[in-house]
OpenMM code with the backbone's topology and positions (N, CA, C; nanometers):
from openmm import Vec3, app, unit

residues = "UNK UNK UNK UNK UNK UNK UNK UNK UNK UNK UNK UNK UNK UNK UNK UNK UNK UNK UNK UNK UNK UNK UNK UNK UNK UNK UNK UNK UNK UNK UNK UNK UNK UNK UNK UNK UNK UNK UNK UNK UNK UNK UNK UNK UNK UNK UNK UNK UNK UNK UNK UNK UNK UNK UNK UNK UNK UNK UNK".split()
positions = [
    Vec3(-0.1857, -0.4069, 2.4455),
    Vec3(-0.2080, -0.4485, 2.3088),
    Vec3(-0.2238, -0.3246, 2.2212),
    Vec3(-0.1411, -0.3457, 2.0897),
    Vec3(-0.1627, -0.2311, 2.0134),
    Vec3(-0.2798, -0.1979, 1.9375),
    Vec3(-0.3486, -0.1077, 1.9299),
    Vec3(-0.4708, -0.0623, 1.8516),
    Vec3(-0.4395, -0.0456, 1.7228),
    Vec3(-0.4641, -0.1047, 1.6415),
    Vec3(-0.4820, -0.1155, 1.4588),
    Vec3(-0.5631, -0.0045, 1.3909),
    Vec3(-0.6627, -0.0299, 1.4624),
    Vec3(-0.7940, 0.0650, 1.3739),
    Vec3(-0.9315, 0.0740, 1.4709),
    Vec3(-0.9937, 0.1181, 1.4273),
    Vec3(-1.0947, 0.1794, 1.5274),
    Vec3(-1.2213, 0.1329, 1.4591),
    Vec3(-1.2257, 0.0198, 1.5046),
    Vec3(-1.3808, -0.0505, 1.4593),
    Vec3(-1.5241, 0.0723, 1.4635),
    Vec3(-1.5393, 0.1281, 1.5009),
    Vec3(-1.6312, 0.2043, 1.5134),
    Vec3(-1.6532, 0.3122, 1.4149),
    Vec3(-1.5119, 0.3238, 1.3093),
    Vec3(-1.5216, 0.4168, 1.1984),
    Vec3(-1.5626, 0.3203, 1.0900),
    Vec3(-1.5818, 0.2226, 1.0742),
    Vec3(-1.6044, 0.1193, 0.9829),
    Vec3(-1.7662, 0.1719, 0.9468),
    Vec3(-1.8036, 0.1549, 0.7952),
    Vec3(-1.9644, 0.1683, 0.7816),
    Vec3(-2.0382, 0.0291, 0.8325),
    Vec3(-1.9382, -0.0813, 0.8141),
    Vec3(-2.0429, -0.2120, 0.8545),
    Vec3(-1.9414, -0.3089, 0.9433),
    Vec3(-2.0091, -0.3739, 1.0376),
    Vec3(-1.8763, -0.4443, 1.0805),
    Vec3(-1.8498, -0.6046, 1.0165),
    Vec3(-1.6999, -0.5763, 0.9865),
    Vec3(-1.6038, -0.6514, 0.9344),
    Vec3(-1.6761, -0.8451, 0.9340),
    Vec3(-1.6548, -0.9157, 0.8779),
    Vec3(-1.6718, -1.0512, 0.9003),
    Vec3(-1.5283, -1.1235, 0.9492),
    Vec3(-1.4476, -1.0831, 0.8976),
    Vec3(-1.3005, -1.0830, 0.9538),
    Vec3(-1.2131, -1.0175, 0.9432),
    Vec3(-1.1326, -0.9946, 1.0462),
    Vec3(-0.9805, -0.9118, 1.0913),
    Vec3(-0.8791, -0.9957, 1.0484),
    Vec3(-0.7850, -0.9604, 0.9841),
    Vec3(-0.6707, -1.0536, 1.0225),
    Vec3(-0.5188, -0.9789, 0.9938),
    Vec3(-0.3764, -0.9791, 1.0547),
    Vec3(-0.3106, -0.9122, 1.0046),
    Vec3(-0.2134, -1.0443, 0.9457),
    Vec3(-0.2291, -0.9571, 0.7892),
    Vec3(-0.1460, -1.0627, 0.7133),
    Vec3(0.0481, -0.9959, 0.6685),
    Vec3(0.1036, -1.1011, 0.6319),
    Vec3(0.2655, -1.0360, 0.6428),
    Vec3(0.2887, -0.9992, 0.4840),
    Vec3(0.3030, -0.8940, 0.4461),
    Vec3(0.3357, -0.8114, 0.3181),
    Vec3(0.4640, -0.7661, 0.3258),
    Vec3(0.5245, -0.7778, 0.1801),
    Vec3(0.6654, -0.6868, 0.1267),
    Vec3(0.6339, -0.5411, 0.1008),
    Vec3(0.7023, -0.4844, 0.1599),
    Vec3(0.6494, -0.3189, 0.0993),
    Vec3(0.8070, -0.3257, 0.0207),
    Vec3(0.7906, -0.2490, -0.1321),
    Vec3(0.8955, -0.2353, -0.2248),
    Vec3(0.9014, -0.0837, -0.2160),
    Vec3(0.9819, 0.0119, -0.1973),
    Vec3(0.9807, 0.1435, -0.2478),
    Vec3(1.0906, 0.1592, -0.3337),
    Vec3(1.0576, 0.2215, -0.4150),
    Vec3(1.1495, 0.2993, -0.5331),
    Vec3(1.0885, 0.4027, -0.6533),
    Vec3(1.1965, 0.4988, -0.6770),
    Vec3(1.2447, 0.5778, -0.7796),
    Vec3(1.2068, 0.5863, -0.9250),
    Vec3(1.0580, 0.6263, -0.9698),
    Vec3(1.0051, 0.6386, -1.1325),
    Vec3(1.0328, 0.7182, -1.1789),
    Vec3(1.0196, 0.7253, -1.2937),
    Vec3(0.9823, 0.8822, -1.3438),
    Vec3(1.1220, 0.9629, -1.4266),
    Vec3(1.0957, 1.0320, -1.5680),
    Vec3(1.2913, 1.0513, -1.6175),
    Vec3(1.2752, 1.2434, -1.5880),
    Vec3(1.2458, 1.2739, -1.5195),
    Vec3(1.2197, 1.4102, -1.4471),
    Vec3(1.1554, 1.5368, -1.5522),
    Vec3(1.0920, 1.5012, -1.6511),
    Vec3(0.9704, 1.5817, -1.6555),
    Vec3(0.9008, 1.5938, -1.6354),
    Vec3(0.8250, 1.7235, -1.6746),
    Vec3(0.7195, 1.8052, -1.6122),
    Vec3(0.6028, 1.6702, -1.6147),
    Vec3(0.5782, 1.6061, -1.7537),
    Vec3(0.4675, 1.5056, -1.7540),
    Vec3(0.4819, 1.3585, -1.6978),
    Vec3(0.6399, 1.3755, -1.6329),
    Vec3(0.7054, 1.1931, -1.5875),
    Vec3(0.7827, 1.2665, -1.4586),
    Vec3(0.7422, 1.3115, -1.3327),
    Vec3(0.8373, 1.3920, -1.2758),
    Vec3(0.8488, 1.2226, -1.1838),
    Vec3(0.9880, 1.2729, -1.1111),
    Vec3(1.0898, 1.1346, -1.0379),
    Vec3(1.0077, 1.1605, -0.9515),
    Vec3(0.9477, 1.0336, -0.8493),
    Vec3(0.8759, 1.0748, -0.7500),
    Vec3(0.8931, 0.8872, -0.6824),
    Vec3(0.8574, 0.8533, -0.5537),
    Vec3(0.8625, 0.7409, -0.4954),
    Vec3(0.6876, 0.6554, -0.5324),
    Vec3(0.7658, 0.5395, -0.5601),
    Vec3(0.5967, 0.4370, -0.5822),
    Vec3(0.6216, 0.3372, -0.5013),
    Vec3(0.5322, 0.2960, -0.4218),
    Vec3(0.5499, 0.1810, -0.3648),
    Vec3(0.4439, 0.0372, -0.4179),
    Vec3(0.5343, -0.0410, -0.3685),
    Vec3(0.4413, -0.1715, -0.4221),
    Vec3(0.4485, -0.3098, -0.3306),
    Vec3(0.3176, -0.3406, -0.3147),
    Vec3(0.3128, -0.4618, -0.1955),
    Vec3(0.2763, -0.5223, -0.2364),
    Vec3(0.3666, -0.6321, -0.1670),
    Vec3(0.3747, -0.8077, -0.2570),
    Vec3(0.3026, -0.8903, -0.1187),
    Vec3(0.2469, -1.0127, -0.1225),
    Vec3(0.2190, -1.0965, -0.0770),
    Vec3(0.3540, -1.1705, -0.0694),
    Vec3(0.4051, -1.2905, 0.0365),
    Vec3(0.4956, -1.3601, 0.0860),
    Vec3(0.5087, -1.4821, -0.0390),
    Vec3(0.4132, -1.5328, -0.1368),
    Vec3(0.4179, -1.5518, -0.2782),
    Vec3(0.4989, -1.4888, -0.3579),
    Vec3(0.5002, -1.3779, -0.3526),
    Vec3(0.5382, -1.3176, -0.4807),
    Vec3(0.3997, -1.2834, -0.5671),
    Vec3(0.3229, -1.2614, -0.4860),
    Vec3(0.1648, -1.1911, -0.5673),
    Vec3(0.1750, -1.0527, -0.5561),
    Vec3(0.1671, -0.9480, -0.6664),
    Vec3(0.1504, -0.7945, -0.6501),
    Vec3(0.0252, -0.7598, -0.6083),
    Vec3(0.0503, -0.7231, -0.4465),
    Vec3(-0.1444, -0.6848, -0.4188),
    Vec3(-0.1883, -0.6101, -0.4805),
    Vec3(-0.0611, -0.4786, -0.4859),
    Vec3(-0.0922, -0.3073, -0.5281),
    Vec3(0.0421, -0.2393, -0.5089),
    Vec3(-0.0147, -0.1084, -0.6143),
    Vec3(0.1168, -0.0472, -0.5913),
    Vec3(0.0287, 0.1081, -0.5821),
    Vec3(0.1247, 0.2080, -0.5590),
    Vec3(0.0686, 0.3192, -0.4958),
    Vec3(0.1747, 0.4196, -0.5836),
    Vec3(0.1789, 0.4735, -0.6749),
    Vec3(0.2200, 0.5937, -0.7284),
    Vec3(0.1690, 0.7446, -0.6685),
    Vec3(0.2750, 0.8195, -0.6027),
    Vec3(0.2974, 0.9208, -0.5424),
    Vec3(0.2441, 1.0294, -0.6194),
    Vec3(0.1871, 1.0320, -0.7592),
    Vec3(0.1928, 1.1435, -0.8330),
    Vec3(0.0334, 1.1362, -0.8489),
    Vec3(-0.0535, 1.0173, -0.7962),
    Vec3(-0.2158, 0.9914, -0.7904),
    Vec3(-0.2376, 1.1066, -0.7229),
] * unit.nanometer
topology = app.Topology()
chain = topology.addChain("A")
for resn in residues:
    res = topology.addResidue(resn, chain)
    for name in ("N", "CA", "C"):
        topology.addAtom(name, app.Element.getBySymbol(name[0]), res)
């Protein structure tokens, strides 16, 4: 069985685990300046069509 995560780095333990099924989107922002440089963002959707989060590369 594959190991996920390591319960023991957790500060408190969890009330529930569960692995749920997400869209990961990657693509191409940014018009390549210094203050907008092109860089990859990703963004994960729920099997809805709900935006959990997205993750900009330039954070």
């Amino acid at each position: 069985m594959k190991k996920y995560m390591d319960i023991a780095r957790l500060q408190t333990s969890p009330e529930i685990v569960e692995i749920k099924e997400v869209i990961e989107i990657i693509f191409r922002v940014g018009d390549g300046t210094e203050s907008n440089p092109i860089r990859y963002t990703k963004q994960y959707w729920d099997v809805e069509g709900n935006l959990l989060f997205e993750k900009d590369f330039i954070d």
